[in-house]
C-alpha positions in Angstrom: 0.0 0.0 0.0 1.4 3.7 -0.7 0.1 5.9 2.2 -0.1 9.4 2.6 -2.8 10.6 4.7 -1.9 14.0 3.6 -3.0 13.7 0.6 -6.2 12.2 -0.2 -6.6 13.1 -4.1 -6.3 9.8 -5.9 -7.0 7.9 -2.6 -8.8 5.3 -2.1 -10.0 3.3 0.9 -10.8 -0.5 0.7 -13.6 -1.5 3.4 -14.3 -5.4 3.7 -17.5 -6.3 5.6 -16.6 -9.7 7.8 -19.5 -11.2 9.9 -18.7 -13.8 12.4 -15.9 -16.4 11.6 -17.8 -19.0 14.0 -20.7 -18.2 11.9 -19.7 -17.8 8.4 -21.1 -19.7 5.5 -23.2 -21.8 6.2 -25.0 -22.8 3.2 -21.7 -24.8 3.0 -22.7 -26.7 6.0 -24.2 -30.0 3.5 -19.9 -30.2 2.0 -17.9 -28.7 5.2 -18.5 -28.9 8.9 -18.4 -26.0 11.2 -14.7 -26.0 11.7 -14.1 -26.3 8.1 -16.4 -23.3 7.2 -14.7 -21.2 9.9 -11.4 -22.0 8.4 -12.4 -21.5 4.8 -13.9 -17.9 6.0 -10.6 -16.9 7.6 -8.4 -18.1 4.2 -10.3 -16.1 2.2 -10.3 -13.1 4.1 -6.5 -13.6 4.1 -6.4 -13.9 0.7 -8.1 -10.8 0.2 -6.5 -8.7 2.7 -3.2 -10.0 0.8 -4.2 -8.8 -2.5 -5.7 -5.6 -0.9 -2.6 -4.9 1.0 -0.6 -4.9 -2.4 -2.8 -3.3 -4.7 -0.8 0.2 -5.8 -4.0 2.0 -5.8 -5.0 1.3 -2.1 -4.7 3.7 0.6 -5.8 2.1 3.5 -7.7 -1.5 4.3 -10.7 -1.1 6.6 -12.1 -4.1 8.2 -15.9 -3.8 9.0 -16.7 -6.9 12.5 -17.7 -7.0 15.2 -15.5 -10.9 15.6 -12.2 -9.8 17.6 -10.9 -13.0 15.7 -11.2 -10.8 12.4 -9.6 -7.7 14.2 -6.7 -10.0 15.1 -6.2 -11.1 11.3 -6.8 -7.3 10.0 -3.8 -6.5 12.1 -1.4 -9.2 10.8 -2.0 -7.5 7.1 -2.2 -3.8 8.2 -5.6 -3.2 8.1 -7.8 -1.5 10.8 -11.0 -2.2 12.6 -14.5 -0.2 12.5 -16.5 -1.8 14.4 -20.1 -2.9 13.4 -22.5 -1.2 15.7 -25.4 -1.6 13.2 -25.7 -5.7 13.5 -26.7 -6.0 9.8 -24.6 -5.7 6.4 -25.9 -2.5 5.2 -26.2 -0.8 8.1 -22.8 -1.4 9.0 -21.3 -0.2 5.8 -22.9 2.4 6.0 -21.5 3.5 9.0 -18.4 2.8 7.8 -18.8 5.3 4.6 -20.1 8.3 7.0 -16.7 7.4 9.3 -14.6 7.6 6.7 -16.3 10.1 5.1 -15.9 12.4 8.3 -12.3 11.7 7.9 -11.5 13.2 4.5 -12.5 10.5 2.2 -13.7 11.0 -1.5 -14.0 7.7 -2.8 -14.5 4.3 -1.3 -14.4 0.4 -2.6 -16.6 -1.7 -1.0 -14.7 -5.5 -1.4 -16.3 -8.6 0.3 -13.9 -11.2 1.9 -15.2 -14.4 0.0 -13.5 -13.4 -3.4 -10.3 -15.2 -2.9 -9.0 -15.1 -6.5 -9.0 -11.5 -6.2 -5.4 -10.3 -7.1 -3.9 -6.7 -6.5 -3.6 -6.3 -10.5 -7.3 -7.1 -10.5 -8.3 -4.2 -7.7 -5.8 -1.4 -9.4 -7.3 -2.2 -12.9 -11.0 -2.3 -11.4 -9.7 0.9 -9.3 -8.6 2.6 -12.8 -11.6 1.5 -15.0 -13.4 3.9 -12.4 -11.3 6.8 -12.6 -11.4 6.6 -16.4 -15.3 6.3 -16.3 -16.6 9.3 -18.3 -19.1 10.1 -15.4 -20.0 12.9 -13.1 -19.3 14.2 -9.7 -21.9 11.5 -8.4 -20.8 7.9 -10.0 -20.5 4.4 -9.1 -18.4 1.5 -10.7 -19.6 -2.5 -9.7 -18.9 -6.2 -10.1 -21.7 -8.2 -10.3 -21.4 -11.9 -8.8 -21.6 -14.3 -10.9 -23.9 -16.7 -9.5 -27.3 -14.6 -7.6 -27.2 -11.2 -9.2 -25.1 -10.2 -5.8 -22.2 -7.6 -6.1 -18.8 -8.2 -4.9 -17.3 -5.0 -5.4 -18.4 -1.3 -5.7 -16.6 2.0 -5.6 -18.7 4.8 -4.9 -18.0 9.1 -5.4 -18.3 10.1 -3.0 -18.5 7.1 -0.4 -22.4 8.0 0.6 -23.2 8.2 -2.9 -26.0 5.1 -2.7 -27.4 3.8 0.1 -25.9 0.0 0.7 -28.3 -2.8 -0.5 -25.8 -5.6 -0.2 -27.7 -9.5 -0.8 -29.3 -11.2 -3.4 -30.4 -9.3 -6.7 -28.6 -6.2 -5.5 -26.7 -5.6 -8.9 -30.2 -5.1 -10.6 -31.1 -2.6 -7.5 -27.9 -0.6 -7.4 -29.0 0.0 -10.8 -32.2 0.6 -10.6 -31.0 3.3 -7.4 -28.5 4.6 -9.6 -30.9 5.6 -12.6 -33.5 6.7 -10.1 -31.6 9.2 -8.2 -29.4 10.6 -11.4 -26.2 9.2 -10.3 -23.5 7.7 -13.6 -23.2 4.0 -12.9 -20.6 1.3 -14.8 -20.7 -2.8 -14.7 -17.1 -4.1 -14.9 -16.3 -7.6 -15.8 -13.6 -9.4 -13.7 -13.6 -13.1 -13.4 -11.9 -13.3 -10.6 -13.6 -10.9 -8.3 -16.8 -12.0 -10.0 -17.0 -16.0 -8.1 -17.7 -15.5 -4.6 -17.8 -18.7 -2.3 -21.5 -19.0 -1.1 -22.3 -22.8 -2.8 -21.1 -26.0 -3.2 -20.8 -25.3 -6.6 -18.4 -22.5 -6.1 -15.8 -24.9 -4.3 -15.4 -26.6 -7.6 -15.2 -23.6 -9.9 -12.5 -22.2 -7.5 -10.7 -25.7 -8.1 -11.1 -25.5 -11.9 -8.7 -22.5 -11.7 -5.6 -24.6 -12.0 -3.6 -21.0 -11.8 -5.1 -20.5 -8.5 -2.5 -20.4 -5.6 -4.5 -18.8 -3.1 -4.9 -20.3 0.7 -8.1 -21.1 0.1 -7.5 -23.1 -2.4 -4.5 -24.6 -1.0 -6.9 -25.2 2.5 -9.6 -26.8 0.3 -7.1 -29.2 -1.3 -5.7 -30.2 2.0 -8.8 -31.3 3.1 -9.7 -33.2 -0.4 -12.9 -31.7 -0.7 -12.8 -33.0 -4.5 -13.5 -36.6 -3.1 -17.0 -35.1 -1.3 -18.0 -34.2 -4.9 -16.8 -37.3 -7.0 -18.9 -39.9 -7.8 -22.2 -37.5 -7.1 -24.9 -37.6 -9.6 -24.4 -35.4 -12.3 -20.9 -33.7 -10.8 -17.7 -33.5 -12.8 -14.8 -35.4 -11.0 -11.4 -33.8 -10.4 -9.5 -35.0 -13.7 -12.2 -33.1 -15.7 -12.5 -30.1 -13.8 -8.4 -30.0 -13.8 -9.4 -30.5 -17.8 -10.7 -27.2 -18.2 -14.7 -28.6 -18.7 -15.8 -26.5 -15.9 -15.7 -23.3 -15.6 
């Protein structure tokens, strides 16, 4: 990260929203138990905080919990805490924005901690795609999910500029917001910050990525969670995932 908190033109602030380790993922819970969903939540945090932590274009990391578990993993990669007061999502980032805005900011990426074949080339080229966007003082810049119509990333000028409505379908209604209240809005395509790790499904297309050296990966391997999908109706094994089949 290059830091100078004397100058905040060109800055920009990464915030990643973190609920509960303990807690995390579990729609997961029918292919990993509850120790293997807290681990796979803490690798891809990690993996994210990495890739945030190296991205030229980033300022500063924020870390939005209220798990001092996550605090203690912000501080091994340099990030700092805000802590969620809200007790939802949405409230909480939006918290976060007014904070930072308070504090000098002027733009902000929002970046959720279950991307973990985000890469630091990937956030400064997502960062400059939204400074070369053609829009006004009020503008936004996404990546949709690939799987529910979620979003996985957004920068927003200035950080209040939308209201947060983080979940399911909420690419379509940060659109929708965006036309309604006037405000420039771009869809950027990224691969790798488009899969997010919500199904079962999502396990195997982060394995297809033979590329993929990330911790979660590495984590998922070590516990052969190929062999909990092979020989399952209508699921590809590992040779033709590794193949290049799925993607």
């Amino acid at each position: 990260m290059k830091l100078n908190k004397d100058d905040t033109s060109g800055a920009m602030q990464v915030v990643i929203p973190v609920k509960s380790l303990t807690a995390a993922k579990a729609r997961l819970s029918a292919t990993l138990n509850s120790e293997e969903r807290e681990c796979l939540a803490r690798y891809m945090l990690e993996d994210v905080l990495a890739a945030t932590g190296s991205a030229e274009g980033v300022t500063e990391v924020f870390i939005v919990s209220s798990d001092s578990q996550v605090d203690a993993i912000a501080k091994m990669y340099g990030a700092q805490l805000i802590a969620d007061t809200a007790g939802n999502l949405n409230g909480a980032l939006q918290e976060a924005a007014a904070q930072l805005m308070a504090q000098g900011a002027q733009e902000l990426l929002i970046l959720h901690a279950d991307v973990p074949l985000v890469t630091s080339a990937g956030i400064d080229g997502f960062i400059q795609q939204h400074r070369k966007f053609s829009g006004g003082d009020l503008r936004i810049s996404l990546i949709a999910a690939e799987a529910d119509g979620g979003t996985n990333a957004l920068i927003l000028n200035p950080p209040d500029a939308l209201v947060p409505v983080f979940g399911k379908d909420s690419c379509r209604r940060f659109l929708q917001a965006a036309k309604k209240y006037g405000i420039d809005v771009q869809v950027v395509q990224n691969k790798e910050m488009a899969l997010d790790i919500d199904r079962p499904d999502d396990l195997l297309s982060l394995l297809a990525v033979s590329e993929n050296k990330s911790k979660t990966s590495n984590y998922l391997e070590k516990i052969n969670v190929f062999a909990r999908f092979e020989n399952a109706s209508g699921l590809p094994n590992q040779t033709t995932l590794l193949a290049g089949q799925v993607v």
